[in-house]
MARPA-64604 format. One line per field, with one value per residue (C-alpha): x, y, z; residue number from 1. Coordinates in steps of 0.2 Angstrom, whole numbers, plus 5000, padded with zeros to 4 digits. Each point is the difference from the previous one (the first is absolute). Layout:
N
u <- X  ...
v <- Y  ...
w <- Z  ...
pos <- NUM  ...
end
This chain:
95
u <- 4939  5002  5008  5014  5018  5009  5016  4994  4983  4992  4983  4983  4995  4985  4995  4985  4995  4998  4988  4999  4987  5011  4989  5009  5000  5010  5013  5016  5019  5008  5020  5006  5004  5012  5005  5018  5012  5013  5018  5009  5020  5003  4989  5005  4977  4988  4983  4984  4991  4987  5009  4994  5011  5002  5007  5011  5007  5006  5008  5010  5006  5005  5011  4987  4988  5013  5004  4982  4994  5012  4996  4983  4990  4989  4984  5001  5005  4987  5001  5010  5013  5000  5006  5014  5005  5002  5011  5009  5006  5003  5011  5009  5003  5005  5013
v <- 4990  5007  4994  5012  4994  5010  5002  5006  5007  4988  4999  4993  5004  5001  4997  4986  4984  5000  4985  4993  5009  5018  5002  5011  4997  5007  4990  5001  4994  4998  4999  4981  5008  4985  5002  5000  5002  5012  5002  5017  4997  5016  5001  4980  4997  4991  5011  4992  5009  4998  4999  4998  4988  5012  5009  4985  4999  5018  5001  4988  5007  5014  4992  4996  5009  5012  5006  4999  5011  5014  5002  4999  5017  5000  5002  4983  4993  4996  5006  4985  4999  5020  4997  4989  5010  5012  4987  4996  5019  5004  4983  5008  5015  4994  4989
w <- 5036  4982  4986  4997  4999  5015  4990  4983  5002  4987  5004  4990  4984  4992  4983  4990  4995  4983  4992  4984  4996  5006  5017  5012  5017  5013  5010  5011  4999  5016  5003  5005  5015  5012  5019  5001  5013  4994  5007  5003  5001  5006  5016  5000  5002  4989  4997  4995  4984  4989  4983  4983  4990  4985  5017  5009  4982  5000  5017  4995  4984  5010  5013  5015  5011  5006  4982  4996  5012  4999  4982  4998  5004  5017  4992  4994  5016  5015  5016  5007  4985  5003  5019  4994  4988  5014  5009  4986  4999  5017  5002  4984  5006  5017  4992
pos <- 1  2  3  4  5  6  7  8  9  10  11  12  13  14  15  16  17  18  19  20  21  22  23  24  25  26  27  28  29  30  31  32  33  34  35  36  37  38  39  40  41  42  43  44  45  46  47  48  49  50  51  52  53  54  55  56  57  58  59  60  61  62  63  64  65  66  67  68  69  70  71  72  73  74  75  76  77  78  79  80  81  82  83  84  85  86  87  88  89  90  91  92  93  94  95
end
């Protein structure tokens, strides 16, 4: 499983441990990524997602999962938050 946010893309970075003594050496920074069960209130569901929570944050500044994902671009999104932004659209238009 990697450690990439499926709602925001954030993923690792990389960057160095600097000593005293200003040695370099190279190490990573992973999200504080949470597994949360999210609810949609237009398909009436709840999804499970792995979320960072800089991420869980942001979808709720924005009004919920629903909001959230019809905003945000799908290159960002995974495959899974992809197919129900799908859902989400076809509901929409449906409606």
């Amino acid at each position: 499983m990697s450690r990439i946010c499926e709602l925001t893309g954030k993923g690792r970075q990389v960057g160095n441990n600097v000593s005293h003594a200003n040695n370099r050496t190279k190490r990573v920074f992973l999200p504080n990524l949470q597994n949360v069960t999210l609810m949609s209130e237009k398909l009436e569901r709840s999804f499970k997602f792995r979320v960072s929570t800089n991420g869980l944050r942001s979808v709720e500044h924005n009004g919920g999962l629903d909001n959230w994902l019809l905003k945000t671009k799908d290159e960002k999104l995974s495959n899974r938050a992809q197919k129900v932004k799908r859902e989400l659209k076809k509901a929409a238009a449906a409606a």
